[in-house]
DOVEXPA-906313 format. One record per residue: residue in one letter; x, z, y of N, C-alpha, C in turn. Coordinates in pm, whole numbers, plus 50000, padded with zeros to 5 digits. Last residue first. Layout:
<recs>
+------+-------+-------+-------+-------+-------+-------+-------+-------+-------+
! logu !  n.px !  n.pz !  n.py ! ca.px ! ca.pz ! ca.py !  c.px !  c.pz !  c.py !
+------+-------+-------+-------+-------+-------+-------+-------+-------+-------+
!    A !     X !     Z !     Y !     X !     Z !     Y !     X !     Z !     Y !
...
+------+-------+-------+-------+-------+-------+-------+-------+-------+-------+
</recs>
This chain:
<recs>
+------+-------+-------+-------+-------+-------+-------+-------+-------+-------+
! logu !  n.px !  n.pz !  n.py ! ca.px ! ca.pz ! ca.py !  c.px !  c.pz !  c.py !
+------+-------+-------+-------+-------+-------+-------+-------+-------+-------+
!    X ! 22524 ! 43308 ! 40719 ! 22412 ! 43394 ! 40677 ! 22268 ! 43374 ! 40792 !
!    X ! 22708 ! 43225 ! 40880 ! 22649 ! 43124 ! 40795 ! 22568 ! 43172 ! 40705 !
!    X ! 22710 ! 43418 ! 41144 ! 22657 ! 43275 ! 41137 ! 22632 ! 43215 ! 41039 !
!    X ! 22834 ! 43616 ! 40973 ! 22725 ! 43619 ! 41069 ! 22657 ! 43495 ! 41083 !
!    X ! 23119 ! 43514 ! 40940 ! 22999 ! 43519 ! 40828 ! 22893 ! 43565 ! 40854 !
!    X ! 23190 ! 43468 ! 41268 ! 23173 ! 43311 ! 41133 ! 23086 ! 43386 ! 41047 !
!    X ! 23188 ! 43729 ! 41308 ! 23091 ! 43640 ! 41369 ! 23092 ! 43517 ! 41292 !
!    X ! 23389 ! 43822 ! 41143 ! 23279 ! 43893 ! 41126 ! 23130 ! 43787 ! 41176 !
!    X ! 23587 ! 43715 ! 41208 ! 23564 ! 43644 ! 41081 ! 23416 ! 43714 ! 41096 !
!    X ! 23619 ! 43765 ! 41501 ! 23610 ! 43624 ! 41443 ! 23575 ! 43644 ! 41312 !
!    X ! 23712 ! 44023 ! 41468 ! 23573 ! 44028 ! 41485 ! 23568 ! 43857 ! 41476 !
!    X ! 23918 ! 44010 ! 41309 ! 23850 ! 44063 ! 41229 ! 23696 ! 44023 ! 41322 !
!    X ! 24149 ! 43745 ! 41348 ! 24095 ! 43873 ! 41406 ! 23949 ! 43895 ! 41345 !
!    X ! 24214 ! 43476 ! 41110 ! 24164 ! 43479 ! 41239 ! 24151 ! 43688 ! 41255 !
!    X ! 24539 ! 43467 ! 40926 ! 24399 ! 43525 ! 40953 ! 24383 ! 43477 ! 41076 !
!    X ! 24716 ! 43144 ! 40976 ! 24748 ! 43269 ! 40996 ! 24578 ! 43346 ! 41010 !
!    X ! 24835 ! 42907 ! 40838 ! 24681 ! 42916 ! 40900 ! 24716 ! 43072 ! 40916 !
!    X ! 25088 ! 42663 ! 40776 ! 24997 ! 42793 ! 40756 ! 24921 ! 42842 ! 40843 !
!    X ! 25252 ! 42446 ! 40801 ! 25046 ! 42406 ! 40819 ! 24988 ! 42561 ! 40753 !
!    X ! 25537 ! 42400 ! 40820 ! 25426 ! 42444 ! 40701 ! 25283 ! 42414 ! 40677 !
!    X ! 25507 ! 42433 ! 41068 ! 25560 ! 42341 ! 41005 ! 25509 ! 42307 ! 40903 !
!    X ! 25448 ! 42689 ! 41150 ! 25337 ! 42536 ! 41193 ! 25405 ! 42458 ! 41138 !
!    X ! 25604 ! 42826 ! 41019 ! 25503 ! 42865 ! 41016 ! 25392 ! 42754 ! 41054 !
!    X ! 25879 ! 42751 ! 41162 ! 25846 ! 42749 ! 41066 ! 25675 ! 42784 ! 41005 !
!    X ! 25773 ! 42848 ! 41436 ! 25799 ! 42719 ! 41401 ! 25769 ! 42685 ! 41285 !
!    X ! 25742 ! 43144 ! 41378 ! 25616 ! 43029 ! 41455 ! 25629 ! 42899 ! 41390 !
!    X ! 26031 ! 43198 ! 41334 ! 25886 ! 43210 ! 41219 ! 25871 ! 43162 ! 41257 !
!    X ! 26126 ! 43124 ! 41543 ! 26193 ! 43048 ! 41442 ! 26098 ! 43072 ! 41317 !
!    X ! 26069 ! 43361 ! 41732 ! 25997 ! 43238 ! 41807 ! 26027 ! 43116 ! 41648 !
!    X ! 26133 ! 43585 ! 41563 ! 25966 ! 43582 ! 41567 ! 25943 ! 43387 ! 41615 !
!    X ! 26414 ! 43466 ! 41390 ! 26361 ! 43523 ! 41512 ! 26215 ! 43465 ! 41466 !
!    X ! 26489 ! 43481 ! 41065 ! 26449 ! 43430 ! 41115 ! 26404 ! 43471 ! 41231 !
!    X ! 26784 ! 43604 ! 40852 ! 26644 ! 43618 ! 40892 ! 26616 ! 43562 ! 41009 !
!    X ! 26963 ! 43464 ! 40644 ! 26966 ! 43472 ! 40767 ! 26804 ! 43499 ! 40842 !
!    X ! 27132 ! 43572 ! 40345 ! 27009 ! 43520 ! 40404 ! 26984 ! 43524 ! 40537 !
!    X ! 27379 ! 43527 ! 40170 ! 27360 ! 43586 ! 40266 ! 27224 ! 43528 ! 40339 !
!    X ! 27426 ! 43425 ! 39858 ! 27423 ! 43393 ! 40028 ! 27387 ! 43464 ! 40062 !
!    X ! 27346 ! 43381 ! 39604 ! 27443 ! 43516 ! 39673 ! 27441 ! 43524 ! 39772 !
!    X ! 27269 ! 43168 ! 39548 ! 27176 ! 43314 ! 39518 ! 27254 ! 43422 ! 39577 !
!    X ! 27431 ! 42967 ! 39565 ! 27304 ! 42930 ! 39685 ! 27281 ! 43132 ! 39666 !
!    X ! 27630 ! 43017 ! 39399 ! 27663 ! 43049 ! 39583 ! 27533 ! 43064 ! 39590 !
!    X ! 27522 ! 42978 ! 39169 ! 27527 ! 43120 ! 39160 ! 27602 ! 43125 ! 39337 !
!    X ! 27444 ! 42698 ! 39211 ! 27354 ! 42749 ! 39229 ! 27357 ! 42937 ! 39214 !
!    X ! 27740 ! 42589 ! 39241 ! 27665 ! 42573 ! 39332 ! 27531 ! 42700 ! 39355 !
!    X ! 27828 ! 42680 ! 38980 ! 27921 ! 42725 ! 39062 ! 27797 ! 42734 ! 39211 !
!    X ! 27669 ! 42488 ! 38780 ! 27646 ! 42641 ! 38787 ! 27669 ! 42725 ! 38910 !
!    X ! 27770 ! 42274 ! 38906 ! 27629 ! 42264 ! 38975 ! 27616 ! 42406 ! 38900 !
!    X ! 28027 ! 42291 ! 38826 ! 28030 ! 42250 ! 38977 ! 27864 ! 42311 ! 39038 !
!    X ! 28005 ! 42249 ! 38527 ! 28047 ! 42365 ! 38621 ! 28046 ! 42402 ! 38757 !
!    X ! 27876 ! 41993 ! 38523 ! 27773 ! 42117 ! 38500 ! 27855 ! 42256 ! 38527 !
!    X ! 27953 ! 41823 ! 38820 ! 27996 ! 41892 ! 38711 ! 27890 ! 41964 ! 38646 !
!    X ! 27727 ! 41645 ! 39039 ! 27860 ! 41720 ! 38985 ! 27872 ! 41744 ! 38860 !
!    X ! 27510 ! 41508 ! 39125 ! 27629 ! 41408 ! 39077 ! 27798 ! 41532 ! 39100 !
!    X ! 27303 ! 41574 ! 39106 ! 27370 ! 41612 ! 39262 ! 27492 ! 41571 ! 39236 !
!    X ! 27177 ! 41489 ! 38894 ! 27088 ! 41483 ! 39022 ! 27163 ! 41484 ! 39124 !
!    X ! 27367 ! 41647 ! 38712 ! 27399 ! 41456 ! 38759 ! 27326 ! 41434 ! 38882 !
!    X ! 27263 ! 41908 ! 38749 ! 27373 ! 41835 ! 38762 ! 27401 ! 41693 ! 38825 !
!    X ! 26972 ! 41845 ! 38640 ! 27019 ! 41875 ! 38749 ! 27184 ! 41861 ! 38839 !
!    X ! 27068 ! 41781 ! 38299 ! 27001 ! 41680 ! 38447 ! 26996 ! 41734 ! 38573 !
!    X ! 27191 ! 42014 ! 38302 ! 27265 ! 41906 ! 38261 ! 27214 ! 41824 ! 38372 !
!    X ! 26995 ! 42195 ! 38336 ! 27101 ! 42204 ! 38416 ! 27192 ! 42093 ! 38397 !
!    X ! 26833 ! 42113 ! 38091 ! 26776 ! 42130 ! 38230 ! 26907 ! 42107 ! 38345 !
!    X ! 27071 ! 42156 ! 37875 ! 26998 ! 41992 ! 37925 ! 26937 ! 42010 ! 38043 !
!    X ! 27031 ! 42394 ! 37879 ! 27169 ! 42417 ! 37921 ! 27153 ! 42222 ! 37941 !
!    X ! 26763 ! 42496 ! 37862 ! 26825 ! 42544 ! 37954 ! 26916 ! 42442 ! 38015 !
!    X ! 26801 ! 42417 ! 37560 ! 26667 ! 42348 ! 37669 ! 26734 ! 42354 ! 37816 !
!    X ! 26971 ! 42577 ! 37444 ! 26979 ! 42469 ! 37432 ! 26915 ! 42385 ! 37525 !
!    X ! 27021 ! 42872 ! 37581 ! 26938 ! 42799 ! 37476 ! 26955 ! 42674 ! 37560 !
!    X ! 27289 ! 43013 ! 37562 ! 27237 ! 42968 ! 37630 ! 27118 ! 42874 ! 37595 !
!    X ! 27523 ! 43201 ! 37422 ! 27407 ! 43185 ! 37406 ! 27311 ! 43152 ! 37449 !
!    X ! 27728 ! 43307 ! 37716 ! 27710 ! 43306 ! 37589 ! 27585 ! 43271 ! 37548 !
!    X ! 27850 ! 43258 ! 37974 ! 27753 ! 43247 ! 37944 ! 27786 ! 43223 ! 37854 !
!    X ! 28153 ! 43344 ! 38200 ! 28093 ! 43264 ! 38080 ! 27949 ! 43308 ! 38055 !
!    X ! 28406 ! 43265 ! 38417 ! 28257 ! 43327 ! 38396 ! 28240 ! 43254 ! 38248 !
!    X ! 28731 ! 43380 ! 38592 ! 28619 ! 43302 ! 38468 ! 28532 ! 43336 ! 38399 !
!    X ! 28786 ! 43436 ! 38935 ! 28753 ! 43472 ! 38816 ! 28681 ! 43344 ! 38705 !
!    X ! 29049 ! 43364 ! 39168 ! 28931 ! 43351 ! 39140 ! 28895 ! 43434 ! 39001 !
!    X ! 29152 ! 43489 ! 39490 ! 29157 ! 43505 ! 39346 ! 29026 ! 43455 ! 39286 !
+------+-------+-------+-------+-------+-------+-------+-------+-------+-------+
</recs>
């Protein structure tokens, strides 16, 4: 079963933002509402510790060093 959604009163700026987004993915502006109220509902799949890491060097995130490392770096540049 499906249902019909509406949005009332949509400012104008908004409803051109989503316009050009739309065409970006060459649908509908109902197709690309339809799209982006799935992406937010999904179901999120949390990530194993070894699928962080990855993600995590992928990225180029730098994870703290251990407290007595930072203690000896600002030791040293004092």
């Amino acid at each position: 079963m499906s249902v019909n959604l509406s949005i009332k009163n949509a400012p104008d700026e908004v409803v051109e933002r989503l316009r050009q987004r739309a065409e970006r993915h060459h649908r509908s502006l109902q197709g690309e509402l339809l799209a982006i109220i799935e992406e937010a509902v999904k179901p999120k799949r949390e990530l194993s510790p070894a699928e962080l890491l990855v993600e995590i060097r992928r990225l180029g995130v730098h994870t703290p060093a251990d407290s007595a490392t930072i203690i000896r770096m600002d030791r040293e540049r004092h």
